[in-house]
C-alpha positions, 0 to 999 in steps of 0.5 A: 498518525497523519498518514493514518488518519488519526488524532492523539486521542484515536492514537490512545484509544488504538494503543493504549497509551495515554493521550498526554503522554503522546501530546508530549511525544510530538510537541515536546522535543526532550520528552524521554519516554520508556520503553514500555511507552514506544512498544505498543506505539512500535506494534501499532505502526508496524515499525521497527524502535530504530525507526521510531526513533528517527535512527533508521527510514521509515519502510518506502522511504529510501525506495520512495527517494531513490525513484523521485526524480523531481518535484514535478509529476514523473508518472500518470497513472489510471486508477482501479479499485481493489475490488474490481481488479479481479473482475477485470483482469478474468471477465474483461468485458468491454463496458461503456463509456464512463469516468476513468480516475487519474493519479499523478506520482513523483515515482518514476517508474523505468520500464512503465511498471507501475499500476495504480490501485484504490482501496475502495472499503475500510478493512485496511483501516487504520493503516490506509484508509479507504479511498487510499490510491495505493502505487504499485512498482511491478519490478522491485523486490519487497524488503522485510517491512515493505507492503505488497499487493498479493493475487491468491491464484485459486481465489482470484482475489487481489490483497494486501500485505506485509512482507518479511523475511526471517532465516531466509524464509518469508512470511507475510502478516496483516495490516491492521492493528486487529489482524497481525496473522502471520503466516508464511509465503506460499508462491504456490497459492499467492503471486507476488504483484508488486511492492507498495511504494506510494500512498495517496490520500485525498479528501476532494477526489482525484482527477476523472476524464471520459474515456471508454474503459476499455483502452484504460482496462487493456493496458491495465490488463496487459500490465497484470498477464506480464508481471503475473505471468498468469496464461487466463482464458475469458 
């Protein structure tokens, strides 16, 4: 809920479970609530009743644990919105100084894979709110559960994902309560940019410095050509 954004009554409305009923769920250790109760409260979260439960991780959680090597900043990263990464990463013009965000992460990334990316509108609303930074690792494999970030090839616009796998075949869905489509994975029309692996929220901003855009875009840039292994031409 807090990742989010939501309230009890948010919570309610989204779900259809009865606000008392989820007051009890979090400030009432022996409530014993029914099936019928955790299944939309399942669906909503996009989780499986094991890790509703408390009896299995919530999705990033052992990757997120595995890769955090302290309590102190293992990453920084520059910020781009989700929007502007296409435009970046086909037109790549050489713009004016201006403002550049940074995040810092716990996430450590080996081999400088990671890429920091916001979600600057509210269509992935609940699930990340806008304004969400979004990390990225390039080089780990989603597991069936994991949120990814997607290239559509002909399209040239970035997105994200869920990701499963059923019968060795893979398939991925919306995030958001009102767009659970699910469709398979087609590597022919979609690349696989990463998987999500941190989210980060913050009412007061994050840290900007002046830099030129341009020495940020072409790491930035550079990044995308390697883990997309995309041949583009300005």
């Amino acid at each position: 809920m807090k990742a989010a954004g939501l309230d009890e009554k948010e919570l309610a409305k989204a779900t259809g479970v009865p606000s008392g009923t989820i007051v009890r769920l979090l400030y009432n250790p022996s409530s014993n609530p029914t099936v019928n109760t955790l299944i939309p409260l399942m669906k909503f979260f996009s989780i499986s009743m094991d890790q509703l439960l408390g009896l299995a991780p919530l999705p990033l959680q052992n990757q997120h644990e595995e890769n955090l090597i302290n309590k102190q900043t293992a990453s920084v990263l520059p910020v781009m919105p989700l929007n502007a990464l296409s435009a970046c990463l086909y037109k790549n013009k050489d713009d004016k100084a201006q403002k550049v965000e940074w995040i810092h992460t716990g996430y450590y990334f080996p081999h400088d894979a990671g890429l920091a990316v916001k979600v600057d509108s509210a269509f992935y609303y609940p699930t990340l709110q806008k304004n969400t930074v979004i990390i990225v690792d390039c080089e780990k494999v989603p597991q069936s559960g994991d949120l990814i970030l997607l290239l559509h090839k002909s399209e040239r616009n970035f997105f994200i994902r869920q990701y499963f796998q059923e019968n060795r075949r893979q398939y991925i869905r919306g995030v958001t309560p009102n767009d659970l489509f699910t469709e398979s994975f087609d590597d022919a029309s979609m690349q696989l940019v990463g998987t999500i692996v941190e989210t980060h929220y913050s009412y007061k901003g994050l840290r900007k410095s002046k830099l030129k855009p341009k020495d940020v875009k072409q790491k930035l840039i550079r990044k995308l050509y390697q883990y997309l292994k995309l041949t583009i031409t300005n």
